[in-house]
MMTF fields as JSON, N, C-alpha, C and O atoms, coordinates in Angstrom:
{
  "mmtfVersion": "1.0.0",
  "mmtfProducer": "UNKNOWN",
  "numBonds": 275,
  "numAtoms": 276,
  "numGroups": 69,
  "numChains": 1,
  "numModels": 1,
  "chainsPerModel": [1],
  "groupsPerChain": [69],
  "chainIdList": ["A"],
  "bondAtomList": [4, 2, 8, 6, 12, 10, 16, 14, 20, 18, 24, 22, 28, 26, 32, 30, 36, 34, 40, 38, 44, 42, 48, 46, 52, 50, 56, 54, 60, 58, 64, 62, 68, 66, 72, 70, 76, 74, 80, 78, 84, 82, 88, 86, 92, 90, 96, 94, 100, 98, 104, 102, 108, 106, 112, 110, 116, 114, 120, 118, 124, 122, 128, 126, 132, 130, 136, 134, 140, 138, 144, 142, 148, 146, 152, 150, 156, 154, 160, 158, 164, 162, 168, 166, 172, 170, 176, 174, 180, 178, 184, 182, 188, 186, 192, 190, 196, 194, 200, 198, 204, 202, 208, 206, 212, 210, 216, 214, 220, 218, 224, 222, 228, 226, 232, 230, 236, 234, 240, 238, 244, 242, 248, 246, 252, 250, 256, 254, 260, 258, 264, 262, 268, 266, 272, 270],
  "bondOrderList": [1, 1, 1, 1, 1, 1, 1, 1, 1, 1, 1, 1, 1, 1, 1, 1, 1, 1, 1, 1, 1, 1, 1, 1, 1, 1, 1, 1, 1, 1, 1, 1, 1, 1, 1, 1, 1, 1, 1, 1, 1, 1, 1, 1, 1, 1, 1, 1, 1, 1, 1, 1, 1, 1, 1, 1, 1, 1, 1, 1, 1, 1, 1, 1, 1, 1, 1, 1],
  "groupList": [{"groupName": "UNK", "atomNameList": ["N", "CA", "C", "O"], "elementList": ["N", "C", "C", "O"], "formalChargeList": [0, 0, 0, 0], "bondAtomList": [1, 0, 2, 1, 3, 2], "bondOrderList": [1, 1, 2], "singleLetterCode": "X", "chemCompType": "L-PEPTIDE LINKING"}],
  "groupTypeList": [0, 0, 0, 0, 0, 0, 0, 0, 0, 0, 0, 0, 0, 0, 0, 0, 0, 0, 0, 0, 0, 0, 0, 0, 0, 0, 0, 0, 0, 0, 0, 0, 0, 0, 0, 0, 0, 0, 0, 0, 0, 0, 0, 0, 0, 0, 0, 0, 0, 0, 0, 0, 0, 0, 0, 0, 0, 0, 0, 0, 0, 0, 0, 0, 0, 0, 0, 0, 0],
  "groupIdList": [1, 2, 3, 4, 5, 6, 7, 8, 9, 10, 11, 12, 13, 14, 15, 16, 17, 18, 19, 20, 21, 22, 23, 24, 25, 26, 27, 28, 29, 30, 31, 32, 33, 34, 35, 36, 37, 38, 39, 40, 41, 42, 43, 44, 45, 46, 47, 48, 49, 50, 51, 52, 53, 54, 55, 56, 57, 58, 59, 60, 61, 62, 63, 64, 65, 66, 67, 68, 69],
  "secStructList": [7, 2, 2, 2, 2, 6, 6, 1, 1, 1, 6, 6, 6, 6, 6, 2, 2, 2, 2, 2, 2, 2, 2, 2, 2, 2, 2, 1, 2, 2, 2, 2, 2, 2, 2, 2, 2, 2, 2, 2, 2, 2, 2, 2, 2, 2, 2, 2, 2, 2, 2, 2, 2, 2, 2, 2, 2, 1, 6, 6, 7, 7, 7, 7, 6, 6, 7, 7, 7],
  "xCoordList": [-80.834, -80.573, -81.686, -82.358, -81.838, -82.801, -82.821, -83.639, -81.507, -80.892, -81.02, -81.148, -81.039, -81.332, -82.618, -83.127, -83.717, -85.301, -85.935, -86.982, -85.403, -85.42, -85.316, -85.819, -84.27, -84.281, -85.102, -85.117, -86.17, -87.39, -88.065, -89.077, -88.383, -89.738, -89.415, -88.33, -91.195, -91.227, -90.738, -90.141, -90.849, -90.91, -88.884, -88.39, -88.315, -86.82, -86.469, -85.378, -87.915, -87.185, -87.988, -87.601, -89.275, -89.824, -89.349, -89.92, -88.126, -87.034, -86.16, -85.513, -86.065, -84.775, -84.827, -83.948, -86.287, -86.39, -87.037, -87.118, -87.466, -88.369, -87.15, -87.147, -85.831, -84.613, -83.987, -83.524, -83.889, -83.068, -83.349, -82.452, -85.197, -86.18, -85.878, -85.142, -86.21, -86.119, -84.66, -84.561, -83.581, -82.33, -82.252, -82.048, -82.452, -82.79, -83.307, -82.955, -84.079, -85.157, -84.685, -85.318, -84.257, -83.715, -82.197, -81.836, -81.561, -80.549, -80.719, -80.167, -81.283, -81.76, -83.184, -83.487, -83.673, -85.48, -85.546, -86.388, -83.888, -84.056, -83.906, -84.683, -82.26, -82.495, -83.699, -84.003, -84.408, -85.297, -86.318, -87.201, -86.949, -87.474, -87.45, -88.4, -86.797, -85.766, -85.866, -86.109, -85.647, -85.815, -87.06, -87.326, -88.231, -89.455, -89.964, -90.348, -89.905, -90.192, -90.078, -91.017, -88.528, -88.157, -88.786, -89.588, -88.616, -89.135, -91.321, -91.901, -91.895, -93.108, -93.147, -93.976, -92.203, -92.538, -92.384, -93.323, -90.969, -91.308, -91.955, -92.276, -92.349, -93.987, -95.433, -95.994, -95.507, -96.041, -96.142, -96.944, -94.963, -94.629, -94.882, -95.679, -94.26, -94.189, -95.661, -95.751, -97.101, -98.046, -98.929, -99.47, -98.742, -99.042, -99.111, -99.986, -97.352, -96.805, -98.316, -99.255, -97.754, -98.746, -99.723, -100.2, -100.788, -101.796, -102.207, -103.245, -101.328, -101.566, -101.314, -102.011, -100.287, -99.84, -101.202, -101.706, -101.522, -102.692, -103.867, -104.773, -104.044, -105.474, -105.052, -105.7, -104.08, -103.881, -103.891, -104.338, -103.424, -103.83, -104.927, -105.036, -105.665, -107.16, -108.213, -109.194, -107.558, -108.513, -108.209, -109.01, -107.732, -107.479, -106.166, -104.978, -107.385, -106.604, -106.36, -107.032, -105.001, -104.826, -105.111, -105.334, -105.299, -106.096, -104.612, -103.467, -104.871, -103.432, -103.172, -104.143, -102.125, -101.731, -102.184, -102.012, -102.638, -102.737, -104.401, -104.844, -105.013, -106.337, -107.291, -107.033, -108.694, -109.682, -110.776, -111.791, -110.871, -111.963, -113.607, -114.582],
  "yCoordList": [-5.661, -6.924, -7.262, -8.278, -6.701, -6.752, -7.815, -8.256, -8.037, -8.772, -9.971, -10.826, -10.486, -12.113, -12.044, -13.123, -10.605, -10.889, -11.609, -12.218, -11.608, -12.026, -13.59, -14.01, -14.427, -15.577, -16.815, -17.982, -15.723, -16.508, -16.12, -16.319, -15.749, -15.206, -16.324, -16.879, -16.783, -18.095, -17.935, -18.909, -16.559, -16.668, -17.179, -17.874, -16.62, -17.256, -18.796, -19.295, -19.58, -20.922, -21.678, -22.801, -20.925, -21.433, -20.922, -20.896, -20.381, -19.788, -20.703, -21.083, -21.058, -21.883, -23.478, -24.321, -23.563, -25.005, -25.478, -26.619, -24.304, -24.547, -24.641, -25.533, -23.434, -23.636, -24.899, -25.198, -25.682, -26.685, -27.463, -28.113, -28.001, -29.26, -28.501, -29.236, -27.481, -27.212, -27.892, -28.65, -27.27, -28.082, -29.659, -30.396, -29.896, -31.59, -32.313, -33.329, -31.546, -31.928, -31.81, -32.621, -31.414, -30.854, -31.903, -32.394, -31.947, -32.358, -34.195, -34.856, -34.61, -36.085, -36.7, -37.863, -35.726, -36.342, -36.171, -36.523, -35.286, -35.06, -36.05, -36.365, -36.587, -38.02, -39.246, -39.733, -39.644, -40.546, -39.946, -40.803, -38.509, -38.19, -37.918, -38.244, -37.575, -37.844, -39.427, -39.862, -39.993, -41.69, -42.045, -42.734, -41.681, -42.353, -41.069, -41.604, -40.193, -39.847, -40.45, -40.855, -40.637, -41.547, -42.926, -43.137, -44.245, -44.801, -45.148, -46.174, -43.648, -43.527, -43.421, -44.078, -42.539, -42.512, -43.62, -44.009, -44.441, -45.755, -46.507, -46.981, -46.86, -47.885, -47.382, -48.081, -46.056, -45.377, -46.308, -47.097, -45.778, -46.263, -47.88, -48.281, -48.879, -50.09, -50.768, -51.787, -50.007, -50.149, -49.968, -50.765, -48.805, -48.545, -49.671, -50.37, -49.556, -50.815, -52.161, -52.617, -52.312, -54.057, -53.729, -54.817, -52.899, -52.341, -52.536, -52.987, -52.165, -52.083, -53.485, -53.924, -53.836, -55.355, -56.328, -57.102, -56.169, -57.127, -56.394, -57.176, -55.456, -55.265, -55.493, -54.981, -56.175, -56.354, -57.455, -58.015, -57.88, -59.831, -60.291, -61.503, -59.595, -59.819, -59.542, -60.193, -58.251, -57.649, -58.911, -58.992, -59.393, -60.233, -61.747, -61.958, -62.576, -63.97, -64.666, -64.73, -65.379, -66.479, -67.371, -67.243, -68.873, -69.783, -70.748, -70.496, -71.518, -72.468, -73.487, -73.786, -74.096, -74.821, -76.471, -77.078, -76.944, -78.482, -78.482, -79.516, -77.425, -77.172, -76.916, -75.94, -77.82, -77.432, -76.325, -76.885, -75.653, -74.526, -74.834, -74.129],
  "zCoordList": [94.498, 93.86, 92.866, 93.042, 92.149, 90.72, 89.632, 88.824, 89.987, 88.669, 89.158, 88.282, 90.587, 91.268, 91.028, 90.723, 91.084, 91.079, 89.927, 90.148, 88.684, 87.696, 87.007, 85.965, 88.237, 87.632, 88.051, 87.661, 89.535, 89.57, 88.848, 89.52, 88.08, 86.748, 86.228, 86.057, 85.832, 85.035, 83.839, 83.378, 82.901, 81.574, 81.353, 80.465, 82.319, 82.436, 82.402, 82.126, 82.824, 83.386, 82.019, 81.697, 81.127, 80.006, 79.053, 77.963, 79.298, 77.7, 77.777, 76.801, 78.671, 79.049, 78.976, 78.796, 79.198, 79.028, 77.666, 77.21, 77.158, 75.641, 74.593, 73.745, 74.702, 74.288, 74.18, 73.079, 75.106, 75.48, 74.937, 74.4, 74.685, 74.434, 72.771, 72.112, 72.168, 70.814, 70.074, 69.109, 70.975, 70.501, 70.422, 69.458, 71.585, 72.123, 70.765, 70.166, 70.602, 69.957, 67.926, 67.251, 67.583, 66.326, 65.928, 64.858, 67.36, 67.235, 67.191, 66.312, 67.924, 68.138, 67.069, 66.801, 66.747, 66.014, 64.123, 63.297, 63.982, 62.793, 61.66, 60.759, 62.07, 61.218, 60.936, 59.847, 62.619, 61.995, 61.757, 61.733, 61.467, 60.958, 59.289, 58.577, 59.012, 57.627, 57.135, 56.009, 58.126, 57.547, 57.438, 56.453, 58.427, 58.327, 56.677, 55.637, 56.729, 55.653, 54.646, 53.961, 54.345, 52.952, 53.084, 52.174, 54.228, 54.69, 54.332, 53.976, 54.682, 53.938, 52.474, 51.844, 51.808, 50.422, 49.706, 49.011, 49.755, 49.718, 49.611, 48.521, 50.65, 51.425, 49.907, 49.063, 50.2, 49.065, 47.637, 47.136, 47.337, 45.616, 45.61, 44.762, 46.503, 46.688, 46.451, 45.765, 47.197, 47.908, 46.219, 45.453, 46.22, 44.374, 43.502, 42.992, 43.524, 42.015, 42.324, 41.671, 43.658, 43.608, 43.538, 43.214, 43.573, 43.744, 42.2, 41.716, 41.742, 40.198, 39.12, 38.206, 39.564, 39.183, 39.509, 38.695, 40.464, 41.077, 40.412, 40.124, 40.173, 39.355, 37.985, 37.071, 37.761, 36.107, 35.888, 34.888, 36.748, 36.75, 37.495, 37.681, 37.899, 38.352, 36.976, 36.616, 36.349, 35.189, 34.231, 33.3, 34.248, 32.604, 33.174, 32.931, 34.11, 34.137, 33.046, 32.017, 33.416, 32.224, 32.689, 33.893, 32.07, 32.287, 32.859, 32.484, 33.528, 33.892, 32.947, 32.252, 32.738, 32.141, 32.292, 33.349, 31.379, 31.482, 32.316, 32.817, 32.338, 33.135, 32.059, 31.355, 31.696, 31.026, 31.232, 31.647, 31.169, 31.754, 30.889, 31.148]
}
């Protein structure tokens, strides 16, 4: 019975469970991974623009209206 000796060997029960968690895993993590990506690049560009807007109206205020300086 050789062939039962085999399906106590660990490397059987860590093919089997590394298999399972890889699928698991591919099948369920891909979309919001996909989303937080796009999600980051986003955040990115957004984080930029004002970044830049605000050092442009910091570099060169206008004075307010109806206000003497």
């Amino acid at each position: 019975m050789k062939l039962l000796d085999t399906y106590n060997d660990g490397q059987v029960y860590a093919g089997t469970f590394g298999g399972s968690f890889l699928a698991m895993f591919s099948n369920m993590f891909i979309q919001d991974l996909l989303r937080t990506i796009v999600l980051a690049i986003v955040g990115a560009v957004v984080s930029f623009g004002v970044s830049m807007v605000l050092k442009k109206i910091i570099k060169n205020p206008r004075p307010l209206k109806g206000r003497k300086s």
